[in-house]
Backbone as JSON, one array per atom type, in Angstrom:
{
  "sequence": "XXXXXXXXXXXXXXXXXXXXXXXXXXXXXXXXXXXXXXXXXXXXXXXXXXXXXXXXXXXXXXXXXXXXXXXXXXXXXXXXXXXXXXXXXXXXXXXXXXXXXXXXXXXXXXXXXXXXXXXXXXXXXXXXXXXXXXXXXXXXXXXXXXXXXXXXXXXXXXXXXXXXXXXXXXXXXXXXXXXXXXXXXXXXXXXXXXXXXXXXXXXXXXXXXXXXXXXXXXXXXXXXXXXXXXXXXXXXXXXXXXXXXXXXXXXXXXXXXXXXXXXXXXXXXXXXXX",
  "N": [[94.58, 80.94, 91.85], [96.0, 82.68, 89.94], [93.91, 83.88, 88.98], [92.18, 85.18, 90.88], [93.88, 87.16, 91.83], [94.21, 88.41, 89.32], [91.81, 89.69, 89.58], [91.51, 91.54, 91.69], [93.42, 93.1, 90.89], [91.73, 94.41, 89.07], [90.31, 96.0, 90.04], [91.01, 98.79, 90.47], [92.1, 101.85, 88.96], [94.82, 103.48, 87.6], [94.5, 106.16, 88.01], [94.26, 108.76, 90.3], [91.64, 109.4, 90.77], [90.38, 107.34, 90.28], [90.93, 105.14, 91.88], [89.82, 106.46, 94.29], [87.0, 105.81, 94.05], [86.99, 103.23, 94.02], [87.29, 102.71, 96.59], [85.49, 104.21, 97.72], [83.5, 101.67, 97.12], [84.67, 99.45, 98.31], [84.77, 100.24, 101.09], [82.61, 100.01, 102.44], [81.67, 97.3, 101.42], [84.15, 95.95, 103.22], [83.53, 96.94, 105.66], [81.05, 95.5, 105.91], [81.55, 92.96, 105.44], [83.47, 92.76, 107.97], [82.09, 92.81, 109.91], [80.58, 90.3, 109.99], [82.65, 88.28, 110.13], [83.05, 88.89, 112.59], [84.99, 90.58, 113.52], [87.15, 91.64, 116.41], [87.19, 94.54, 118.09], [90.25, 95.93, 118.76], [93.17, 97.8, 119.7], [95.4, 97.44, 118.21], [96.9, 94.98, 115.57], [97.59, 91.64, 114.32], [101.05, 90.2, 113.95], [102.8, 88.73, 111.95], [104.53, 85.52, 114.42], [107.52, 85.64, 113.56], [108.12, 88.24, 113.46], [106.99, 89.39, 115.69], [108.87, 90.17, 118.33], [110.33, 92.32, 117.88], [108.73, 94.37, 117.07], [106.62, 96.95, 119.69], [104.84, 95.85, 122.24], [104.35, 93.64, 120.27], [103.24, 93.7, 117.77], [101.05, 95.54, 115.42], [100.45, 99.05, 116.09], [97.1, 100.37, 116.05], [96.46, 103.19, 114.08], [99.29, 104.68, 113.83], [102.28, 104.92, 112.47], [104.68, 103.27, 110.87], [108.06, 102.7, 109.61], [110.28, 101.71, 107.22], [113.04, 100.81, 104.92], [112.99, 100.27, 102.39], [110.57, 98.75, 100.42], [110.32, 95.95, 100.05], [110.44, 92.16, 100.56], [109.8, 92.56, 103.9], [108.32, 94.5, 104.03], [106.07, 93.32, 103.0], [105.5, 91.19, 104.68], [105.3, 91.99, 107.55], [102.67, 92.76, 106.84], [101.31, 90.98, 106.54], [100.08, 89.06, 108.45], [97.85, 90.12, 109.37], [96.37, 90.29, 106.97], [95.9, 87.62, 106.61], [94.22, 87.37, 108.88], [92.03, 88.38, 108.35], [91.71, 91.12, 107.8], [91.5, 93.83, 104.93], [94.33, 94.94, 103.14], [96.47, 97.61, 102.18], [98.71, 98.08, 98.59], [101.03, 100.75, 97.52], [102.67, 102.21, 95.31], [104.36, 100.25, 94.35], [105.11, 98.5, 91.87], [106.51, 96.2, 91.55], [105.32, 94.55, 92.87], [105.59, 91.24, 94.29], [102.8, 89.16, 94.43], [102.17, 86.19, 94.69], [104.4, 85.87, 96.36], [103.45, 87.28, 98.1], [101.07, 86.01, 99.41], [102.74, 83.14, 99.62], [103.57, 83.39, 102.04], [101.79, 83.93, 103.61], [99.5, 85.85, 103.62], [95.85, 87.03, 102.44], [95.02, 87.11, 99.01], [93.38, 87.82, 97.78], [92.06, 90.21, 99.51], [93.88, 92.47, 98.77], [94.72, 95.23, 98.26], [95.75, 97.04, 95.29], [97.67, 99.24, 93.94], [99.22, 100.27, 91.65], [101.0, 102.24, 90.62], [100.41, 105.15, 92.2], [101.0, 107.74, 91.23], [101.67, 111.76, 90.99], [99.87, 112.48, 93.01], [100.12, 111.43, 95.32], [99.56, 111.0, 98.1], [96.76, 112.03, 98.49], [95.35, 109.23, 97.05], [97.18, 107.45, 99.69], [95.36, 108.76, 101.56], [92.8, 107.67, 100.81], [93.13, 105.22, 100.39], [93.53, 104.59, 103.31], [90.79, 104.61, 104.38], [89.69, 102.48, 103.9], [91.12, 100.1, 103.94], [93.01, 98.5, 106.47], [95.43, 97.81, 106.83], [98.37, 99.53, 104.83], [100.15, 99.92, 102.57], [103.29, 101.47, 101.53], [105.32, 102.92, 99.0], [107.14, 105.85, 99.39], [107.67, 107.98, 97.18], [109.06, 110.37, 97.71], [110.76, 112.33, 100.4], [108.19, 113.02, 102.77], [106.02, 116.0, 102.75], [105.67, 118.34, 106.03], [103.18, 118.68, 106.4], [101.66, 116.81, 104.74], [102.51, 114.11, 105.95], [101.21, 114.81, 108.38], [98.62, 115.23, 107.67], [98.02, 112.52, 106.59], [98.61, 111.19, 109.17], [96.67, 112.21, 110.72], [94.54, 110.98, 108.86], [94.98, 108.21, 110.05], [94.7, 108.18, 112.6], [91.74, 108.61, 112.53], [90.66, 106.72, 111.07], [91.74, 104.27, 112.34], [93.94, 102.94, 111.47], [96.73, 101.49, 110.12], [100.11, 102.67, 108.68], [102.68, 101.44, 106.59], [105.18, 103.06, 105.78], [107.81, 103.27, 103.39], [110.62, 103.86, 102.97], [111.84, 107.6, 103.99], [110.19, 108.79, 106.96], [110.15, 111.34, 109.08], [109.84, 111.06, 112.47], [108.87, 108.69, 112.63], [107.66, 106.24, 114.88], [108.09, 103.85, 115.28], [110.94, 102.21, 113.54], [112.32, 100.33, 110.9], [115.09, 98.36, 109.77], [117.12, 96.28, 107.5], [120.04, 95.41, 108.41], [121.94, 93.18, 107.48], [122.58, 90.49, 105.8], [122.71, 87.49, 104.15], [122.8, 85.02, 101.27], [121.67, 81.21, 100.8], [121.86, 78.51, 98.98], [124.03, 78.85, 96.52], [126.1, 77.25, 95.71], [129.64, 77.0, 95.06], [130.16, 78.71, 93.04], [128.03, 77.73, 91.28], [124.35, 77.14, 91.41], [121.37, 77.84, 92.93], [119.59, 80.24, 94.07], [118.09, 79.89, 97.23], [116.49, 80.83, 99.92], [117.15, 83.25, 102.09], [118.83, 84.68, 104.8], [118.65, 87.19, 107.06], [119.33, 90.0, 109.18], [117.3, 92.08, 111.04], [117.14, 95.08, 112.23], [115.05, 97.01, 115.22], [114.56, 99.84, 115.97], [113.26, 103.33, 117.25], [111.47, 105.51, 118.98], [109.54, 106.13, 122.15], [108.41, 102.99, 123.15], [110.16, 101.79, 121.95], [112.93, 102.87, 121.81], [114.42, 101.94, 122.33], [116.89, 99.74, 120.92], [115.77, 96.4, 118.97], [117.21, 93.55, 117.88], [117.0, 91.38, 115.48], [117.78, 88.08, 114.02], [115.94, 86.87, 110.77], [115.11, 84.38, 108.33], [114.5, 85.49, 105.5], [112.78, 85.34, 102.86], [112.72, 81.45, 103.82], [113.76, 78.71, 102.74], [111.05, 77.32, 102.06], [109.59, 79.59, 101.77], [108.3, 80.99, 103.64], [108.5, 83.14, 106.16], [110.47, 83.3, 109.47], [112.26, 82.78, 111.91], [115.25, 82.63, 112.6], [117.08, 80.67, 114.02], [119.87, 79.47, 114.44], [121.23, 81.5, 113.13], [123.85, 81.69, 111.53], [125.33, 82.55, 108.85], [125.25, 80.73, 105.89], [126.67, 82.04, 104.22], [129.26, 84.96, 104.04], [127.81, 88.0, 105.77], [126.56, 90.8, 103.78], [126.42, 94.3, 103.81], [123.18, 95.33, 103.64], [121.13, 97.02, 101.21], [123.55, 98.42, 100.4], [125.82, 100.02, 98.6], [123.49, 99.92, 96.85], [123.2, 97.71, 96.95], [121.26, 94.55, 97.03], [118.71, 93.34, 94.79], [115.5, 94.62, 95.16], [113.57, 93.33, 93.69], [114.33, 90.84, 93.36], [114.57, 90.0, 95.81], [111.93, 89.47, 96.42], [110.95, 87.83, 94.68], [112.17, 85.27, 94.97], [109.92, 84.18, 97.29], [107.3, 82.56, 99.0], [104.99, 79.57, 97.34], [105.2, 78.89, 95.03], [108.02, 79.14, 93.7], [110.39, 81.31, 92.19], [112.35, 79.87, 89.43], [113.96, 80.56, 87.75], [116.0, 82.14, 88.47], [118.9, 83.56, 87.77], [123.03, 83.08, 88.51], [124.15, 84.84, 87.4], [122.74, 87.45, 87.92], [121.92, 87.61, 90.81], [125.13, 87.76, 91.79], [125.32, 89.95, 90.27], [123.7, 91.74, 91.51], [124.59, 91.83, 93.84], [126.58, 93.06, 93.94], [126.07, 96.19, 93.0]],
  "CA": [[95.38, 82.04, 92.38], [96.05, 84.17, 89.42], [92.12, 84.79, 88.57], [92.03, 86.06, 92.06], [95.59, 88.45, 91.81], [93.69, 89.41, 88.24], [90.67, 90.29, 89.87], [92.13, 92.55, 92.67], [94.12, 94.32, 90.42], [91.46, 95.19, 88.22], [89.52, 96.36, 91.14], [91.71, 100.09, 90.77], [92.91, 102.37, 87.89], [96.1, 104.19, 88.18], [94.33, 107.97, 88.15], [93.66, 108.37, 91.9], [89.77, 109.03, 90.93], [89.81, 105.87, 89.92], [91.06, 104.53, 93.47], [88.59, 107.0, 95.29], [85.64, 105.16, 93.73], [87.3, 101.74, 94.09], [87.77, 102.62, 98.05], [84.15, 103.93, 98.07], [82.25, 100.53, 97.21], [85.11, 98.55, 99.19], [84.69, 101.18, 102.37], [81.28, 99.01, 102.71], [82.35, 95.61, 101.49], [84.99, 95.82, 104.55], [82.42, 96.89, 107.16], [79.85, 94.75, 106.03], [82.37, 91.29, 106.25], [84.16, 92.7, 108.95], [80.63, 92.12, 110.67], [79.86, 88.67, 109.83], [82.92, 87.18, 110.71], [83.5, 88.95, 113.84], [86.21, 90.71, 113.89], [87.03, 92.31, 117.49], [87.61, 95.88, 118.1], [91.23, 96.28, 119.44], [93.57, 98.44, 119.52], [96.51, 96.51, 117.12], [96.73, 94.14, 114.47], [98.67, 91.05, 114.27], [102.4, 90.17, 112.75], [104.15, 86.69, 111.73], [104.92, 85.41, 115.01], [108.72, 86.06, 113.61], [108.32, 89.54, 113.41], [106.81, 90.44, 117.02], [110.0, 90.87, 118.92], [111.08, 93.99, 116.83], [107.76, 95.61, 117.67], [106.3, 97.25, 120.77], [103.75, 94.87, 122.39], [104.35, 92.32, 119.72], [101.57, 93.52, 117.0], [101.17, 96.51, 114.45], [99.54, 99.62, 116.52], [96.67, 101.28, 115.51], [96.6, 104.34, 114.25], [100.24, 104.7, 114.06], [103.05, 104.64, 110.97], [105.75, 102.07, 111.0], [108.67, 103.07, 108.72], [110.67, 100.35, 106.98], [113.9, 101.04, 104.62], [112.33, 99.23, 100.98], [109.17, 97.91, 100.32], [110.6, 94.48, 99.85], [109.98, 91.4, 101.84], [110.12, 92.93, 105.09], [107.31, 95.38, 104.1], [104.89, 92.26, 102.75], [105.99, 90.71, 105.92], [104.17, 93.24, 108.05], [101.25, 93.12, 106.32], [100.71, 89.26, 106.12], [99.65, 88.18, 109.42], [96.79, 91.15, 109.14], [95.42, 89.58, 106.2], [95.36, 86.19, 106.92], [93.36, 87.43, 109.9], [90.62, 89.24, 107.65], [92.3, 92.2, 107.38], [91.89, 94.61, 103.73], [95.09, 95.26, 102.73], [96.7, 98.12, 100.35], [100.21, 98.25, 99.07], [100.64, 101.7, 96.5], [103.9, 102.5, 94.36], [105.43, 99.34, 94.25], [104.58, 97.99, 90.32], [107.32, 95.08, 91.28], [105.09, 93.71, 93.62], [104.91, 90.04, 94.09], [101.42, 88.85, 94.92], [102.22, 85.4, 94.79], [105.02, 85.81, 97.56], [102.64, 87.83, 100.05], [100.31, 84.62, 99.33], [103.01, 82.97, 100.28], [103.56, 84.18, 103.66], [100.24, 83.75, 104.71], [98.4, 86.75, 102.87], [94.9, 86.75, 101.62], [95.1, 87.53, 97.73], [91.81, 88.98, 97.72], [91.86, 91.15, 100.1], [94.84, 93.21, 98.18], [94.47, 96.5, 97.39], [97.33, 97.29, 94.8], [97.82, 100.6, 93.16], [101.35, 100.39, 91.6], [101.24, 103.66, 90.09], [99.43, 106.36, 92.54], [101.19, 109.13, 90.76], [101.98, 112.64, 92.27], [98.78, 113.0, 93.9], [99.81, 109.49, 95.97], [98.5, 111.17, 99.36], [94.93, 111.79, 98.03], [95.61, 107.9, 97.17], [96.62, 106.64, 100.31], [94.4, 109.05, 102.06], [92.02, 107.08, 100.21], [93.05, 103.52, 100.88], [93.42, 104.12, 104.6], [89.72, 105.08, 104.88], [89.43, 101.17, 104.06], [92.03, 99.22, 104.41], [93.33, 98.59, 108.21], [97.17, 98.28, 106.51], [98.77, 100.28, 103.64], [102.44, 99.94, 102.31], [103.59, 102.82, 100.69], [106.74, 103.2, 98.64], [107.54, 106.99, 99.54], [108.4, 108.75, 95.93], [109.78, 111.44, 98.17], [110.43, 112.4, 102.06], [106.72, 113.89, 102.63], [106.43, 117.35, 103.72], [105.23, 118.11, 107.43], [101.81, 118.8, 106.04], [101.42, 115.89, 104.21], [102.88, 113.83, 107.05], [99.93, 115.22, 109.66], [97.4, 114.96, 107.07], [98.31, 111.33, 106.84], [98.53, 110.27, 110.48], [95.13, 112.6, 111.07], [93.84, 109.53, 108.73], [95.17, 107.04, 110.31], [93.79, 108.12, 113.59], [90.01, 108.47, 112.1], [90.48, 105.26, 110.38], [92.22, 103.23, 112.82], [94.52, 102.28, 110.47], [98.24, 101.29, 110.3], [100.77, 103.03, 107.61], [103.79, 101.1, 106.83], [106.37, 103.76, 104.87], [108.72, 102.38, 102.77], [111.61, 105.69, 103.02], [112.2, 108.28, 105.14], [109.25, 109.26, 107.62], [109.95, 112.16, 110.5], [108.99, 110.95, 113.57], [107.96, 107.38, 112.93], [107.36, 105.32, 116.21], [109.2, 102.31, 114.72], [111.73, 102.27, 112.24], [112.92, 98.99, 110.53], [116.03, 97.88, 108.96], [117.51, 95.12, 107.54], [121.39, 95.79, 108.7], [123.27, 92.56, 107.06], [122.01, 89.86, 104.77], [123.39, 86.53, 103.3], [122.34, 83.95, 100.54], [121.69, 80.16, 100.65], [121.45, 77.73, 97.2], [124.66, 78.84, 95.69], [127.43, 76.79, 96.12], [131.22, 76.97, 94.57], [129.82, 79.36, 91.73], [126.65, 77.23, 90.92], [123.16, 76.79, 92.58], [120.15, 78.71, 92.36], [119.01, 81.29, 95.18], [116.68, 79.25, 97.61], [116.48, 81.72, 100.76], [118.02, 84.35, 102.68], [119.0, 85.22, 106.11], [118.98, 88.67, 107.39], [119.53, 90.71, 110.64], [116.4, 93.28, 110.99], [116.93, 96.31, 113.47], [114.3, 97.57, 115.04], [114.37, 100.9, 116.71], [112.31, 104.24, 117.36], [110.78, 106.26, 119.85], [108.76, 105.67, 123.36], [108.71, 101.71, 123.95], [111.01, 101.41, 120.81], [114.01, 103.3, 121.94], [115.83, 100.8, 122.79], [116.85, 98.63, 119.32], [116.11, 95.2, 119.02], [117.79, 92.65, 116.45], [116.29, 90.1, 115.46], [118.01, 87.26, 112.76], [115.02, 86.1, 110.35], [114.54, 83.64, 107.52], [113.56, 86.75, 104.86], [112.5, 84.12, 103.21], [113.2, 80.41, 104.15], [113.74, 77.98, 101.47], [109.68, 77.36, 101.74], [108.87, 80.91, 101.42], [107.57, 81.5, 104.35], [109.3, 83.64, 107.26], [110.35, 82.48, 110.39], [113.16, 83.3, 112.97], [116.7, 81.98, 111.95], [117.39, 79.77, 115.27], [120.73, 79.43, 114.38], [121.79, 82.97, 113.15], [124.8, 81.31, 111.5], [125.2, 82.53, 107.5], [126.18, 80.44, 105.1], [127.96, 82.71, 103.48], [129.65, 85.97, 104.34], [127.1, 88.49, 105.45], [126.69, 91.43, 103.24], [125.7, 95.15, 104.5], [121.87, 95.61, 103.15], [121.64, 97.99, 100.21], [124.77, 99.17, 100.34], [125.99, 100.6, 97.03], [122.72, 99.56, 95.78], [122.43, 96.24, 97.87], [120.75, 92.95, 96.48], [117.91, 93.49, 93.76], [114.6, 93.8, 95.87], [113.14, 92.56, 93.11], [115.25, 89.25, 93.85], [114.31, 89.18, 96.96], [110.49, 89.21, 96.1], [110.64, 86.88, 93.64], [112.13, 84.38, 95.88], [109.5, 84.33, 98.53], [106.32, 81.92, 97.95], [105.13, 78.08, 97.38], [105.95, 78.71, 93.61], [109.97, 79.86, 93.78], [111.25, 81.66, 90.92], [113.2, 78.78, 89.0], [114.95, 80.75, 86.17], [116.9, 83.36, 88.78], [120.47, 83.67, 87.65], [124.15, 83.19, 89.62], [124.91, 86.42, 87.1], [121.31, 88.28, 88.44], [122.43, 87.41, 91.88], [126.17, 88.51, 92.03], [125.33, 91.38, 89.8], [122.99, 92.95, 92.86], [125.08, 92.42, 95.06], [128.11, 93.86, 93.5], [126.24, 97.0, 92.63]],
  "C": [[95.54, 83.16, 91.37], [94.63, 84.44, 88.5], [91.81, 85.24, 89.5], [93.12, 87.46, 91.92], [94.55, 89.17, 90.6], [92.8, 90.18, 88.62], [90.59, 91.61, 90.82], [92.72, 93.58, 92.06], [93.84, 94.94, 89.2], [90.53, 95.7, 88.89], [89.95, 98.11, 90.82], [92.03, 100.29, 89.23], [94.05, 103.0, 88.61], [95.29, 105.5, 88.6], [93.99, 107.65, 89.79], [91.99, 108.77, 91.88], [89.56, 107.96, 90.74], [89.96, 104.94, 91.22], [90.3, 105.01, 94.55], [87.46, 106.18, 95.17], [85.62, 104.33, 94.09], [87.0, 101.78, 95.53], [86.14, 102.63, 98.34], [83.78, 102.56, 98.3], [83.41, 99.47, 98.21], [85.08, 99.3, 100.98], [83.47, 100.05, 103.0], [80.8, 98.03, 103.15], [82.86, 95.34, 102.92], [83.56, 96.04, 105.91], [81.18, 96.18, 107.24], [80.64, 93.36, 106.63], [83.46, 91.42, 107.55], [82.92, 92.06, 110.58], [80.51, 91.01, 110.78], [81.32, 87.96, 110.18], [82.93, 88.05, 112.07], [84.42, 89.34, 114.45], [86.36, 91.67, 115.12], [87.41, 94.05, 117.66], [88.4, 96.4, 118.96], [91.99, 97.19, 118.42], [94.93, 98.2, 118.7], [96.27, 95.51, 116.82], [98.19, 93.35, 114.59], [99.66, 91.04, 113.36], [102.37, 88.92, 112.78], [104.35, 87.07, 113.39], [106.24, 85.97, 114.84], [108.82, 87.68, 113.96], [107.84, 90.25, 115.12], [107.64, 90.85, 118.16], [110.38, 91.78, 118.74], [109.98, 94.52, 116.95], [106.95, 95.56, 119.28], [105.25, 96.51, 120.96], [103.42, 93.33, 121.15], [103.56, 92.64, 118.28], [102.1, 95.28, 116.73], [100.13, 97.8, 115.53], [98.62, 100.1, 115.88], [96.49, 102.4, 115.47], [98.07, 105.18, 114.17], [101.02, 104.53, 112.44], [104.65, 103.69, 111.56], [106.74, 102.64, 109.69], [109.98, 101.72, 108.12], [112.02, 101.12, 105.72], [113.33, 100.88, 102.67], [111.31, 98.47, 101.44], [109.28, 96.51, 99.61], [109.83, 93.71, 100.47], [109.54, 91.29, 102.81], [108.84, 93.44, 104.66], [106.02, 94.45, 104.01], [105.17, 91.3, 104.01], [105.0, 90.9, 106.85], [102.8, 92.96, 107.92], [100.5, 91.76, 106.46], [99.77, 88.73, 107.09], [97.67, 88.9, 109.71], [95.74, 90.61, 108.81], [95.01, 88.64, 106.32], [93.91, 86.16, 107.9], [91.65, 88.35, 109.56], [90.91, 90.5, 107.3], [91.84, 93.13, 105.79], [93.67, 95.06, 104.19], [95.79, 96.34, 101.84], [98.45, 98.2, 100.28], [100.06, 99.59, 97.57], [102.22, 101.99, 96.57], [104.84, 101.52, 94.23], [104.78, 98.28, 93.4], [105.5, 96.66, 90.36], [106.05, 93.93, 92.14], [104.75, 92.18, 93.15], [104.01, 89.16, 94.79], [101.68, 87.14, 95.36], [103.17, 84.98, 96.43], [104.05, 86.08, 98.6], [101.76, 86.62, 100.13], [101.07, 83.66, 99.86], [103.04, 83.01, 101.8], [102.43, 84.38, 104.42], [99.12, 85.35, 104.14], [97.42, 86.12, 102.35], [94.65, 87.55, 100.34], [94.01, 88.54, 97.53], [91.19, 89.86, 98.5], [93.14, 92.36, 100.54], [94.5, 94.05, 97.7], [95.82, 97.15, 96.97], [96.65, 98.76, 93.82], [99.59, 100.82, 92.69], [101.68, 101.76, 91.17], [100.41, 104.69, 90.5], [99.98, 107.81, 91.54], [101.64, 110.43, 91.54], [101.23, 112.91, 92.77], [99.03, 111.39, 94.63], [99.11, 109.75, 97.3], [97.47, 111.03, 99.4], [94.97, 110.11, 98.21], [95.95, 107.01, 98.17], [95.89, 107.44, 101.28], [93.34, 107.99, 102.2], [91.6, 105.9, 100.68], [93.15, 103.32, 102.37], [91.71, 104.4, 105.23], [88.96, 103.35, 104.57], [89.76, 100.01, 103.56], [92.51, 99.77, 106.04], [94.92, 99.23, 108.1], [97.48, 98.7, 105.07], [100.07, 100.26, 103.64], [102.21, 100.49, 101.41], [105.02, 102.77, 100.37], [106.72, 104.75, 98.62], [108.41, 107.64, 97.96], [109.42, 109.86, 96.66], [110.1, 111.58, 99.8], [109.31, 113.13, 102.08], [106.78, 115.43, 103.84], [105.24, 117.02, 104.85], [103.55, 117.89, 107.17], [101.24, 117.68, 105.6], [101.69, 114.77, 105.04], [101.49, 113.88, 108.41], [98.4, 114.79, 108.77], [97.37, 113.36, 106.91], [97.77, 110.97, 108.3], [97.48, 111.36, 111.13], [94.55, 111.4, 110.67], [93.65, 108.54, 109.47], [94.62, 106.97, 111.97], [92.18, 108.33, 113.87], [89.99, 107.4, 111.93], [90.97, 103.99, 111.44], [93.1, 102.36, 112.48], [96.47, 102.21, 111.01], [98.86, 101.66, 108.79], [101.85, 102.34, 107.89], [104.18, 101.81, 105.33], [107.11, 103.51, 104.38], [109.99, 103.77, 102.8], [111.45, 106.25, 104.63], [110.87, 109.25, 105.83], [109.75, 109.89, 108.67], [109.21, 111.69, 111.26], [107.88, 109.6, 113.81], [108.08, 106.69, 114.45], [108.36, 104.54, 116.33], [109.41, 102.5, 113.42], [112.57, 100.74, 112.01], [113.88, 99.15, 109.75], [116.58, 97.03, 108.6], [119.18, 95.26, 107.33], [122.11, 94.74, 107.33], [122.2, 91.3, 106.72], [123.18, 88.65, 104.17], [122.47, 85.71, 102.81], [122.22, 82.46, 100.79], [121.27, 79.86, 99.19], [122.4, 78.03, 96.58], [126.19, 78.23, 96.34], [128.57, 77.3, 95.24], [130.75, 77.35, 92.61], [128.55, 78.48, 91.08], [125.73, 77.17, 91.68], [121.88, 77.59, 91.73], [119.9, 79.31, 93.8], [117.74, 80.4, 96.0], [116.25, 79.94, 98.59], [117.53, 82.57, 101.6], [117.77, 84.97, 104.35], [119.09, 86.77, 106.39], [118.46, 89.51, 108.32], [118.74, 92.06, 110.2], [116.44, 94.37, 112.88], [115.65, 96.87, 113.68], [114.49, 99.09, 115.93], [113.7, 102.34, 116.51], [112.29, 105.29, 118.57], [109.76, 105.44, 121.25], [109.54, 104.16, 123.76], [109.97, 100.96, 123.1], [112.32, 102.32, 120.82], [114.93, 102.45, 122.13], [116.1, 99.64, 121.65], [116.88, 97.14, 119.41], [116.63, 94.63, 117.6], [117.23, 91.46, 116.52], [116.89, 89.24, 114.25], [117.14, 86.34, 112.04], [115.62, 85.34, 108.73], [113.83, 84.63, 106.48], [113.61, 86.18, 103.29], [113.02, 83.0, 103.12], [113.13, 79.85, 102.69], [112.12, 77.45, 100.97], [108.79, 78.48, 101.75], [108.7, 81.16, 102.49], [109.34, 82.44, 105.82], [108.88, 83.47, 108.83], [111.97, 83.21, 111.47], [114.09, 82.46, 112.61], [117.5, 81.97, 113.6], [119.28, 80.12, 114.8], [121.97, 80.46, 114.37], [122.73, 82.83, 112.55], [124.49, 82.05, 109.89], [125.96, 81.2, 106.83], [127.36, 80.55, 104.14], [128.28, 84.45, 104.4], [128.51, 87.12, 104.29], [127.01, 89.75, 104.67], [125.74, 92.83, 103.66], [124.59, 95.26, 103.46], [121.82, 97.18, 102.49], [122.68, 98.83, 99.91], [125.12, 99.36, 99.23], [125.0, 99.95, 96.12], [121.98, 98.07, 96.69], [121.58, 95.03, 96.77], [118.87, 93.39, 96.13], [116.66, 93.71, 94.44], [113.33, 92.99, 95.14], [113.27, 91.11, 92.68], [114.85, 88.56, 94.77], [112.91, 88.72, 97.34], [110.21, 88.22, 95.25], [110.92, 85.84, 94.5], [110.68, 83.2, 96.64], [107.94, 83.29, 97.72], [106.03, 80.49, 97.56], [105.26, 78.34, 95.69], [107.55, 79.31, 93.47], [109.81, 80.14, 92.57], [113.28, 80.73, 90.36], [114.34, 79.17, 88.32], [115.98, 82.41, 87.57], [118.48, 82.99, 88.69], [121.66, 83.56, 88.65], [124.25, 84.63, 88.87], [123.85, 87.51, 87.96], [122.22, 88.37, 89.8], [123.72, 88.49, 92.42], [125.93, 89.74, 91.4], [124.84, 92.37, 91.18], [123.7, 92.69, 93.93], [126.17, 93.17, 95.13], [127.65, 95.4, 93.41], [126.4, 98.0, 93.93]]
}
């Protein structure tokens, strides 16, 4: 696993010429093995079973931008069921990412296209990566102007592609949130963090006007995400980033058949206090 993660993520430099070139020879790659296995030519891409209630028809459209709050969990979420399915992948401005989690969750490692640092030319960049990759997660440095915005979802309707936005996108389709959030693994001031519950809104535009909620498993104590039958917290739920909200670098680390062993009760209460 991590001579594959190494290998992917020396696939790219930070400069975005260096990700144009990279996209070139994988533009190829992708349409050559998208050939041989067979992959069909519809019009959306699958999710986690958990996740297809909160979107329209169940499945990621193509051609379309999905907007999401943080490029946490939720955002590698998204993307997972894609890959598993043959999918290319890219995720660009998010240097926390944890590879091992989206592996978790049913991602294919090697067919990760990471750019943690596009820079201020990040459009050129995911211009770039949507000309081949299907899905792209983007941490938004800024709200993107209208121009930049159209020039985008022009791509994504050449390419066929799916943008998932991490920020604030005008006029996304579907907009995600994760309202309210609680911990499991810490009991009476001791424990260790083993997974986390938390209530994801979905609402939008057209078939997505109308908001659904959905209570998932973001993630379960075996990493993986799943629909939280019960809905019950164990502890008091807590509004999602709220003065800062719970670390999402906490909540990435989590996620995954290797858990992060050494995470703190102080780590913990600190993010959620801030």
């Amino acid at each position: 696993m991590r001579g594959q993660i190494a290998q992917v993520k020396g696939l790219f430099e930070r400069e975005p010429e260096g990700v144009v070139r990279g996209v070139e020879g994988l533009r190829t790659g992708n349409a050559a093995s998208s050939e041989d296995v067979g992959l069909p030519s519809v019009s959306t891409l699958p999710v986690l079973p958990a996740l297809a209630g909160l979107l329209p028809g169940g499945s990621l459209a193509r051609g379309s931008v999905l907007a999401v709050e943080q490029p946490g969990l939720l955002g590698l979420a998204l993307l997972a069921e894609a890959s598993a399915a043959g999918s290319w992948c890219g995720v660009a401005g998010v240097p926390s990412l944890g590879v091992v989690a989206a592996a978790g969750m049913g991602a294919e490692p090697t067919r990760l296209m990471l750019v943690p640092e596009p820079g201020p030319n990040w459009p050129q960049v995911v211009a770039s990566m949507l000309e081949a990759c299907e899905v792209v997660l983007v941490q938004l440095p800024e709200p993107p102007s209208g121009q930049v915005r159209r020039r985008l979802e022009g791509t994504l309707r050449r390419s066929g592609g799916v943008l998932i936005a991490a920020g604030a996108w005008d006029g996304a389709p579907v907009r995600l949130r994760v309202t309210r959030r609680s911990w499991t693994g810490i009991g009476d001031g001791y424990g260790r963090l083993r997974g986390c519950r938390a209530e994801v809104v979905a609402e939008g535009r057209g078939a997505a006007v109308r908001p659904q909620r959905q209570w998932l498993w973001l993630p379960g104590p075996d990493g993986t995400v799943t629909v939280d039958e019960t809905a019950a917290a164990a502890r008091p739920a807590v509004p999602a980033w709220a003065t800062g909200g719970v670390d999402p670098q906490a909540e990435v680390a989590l996620a995954g058949p290797v858990q992060l062993e050494a995470v703190q009760l102080e780590t913990a209460l600190a993010g959620v206090g801030r």
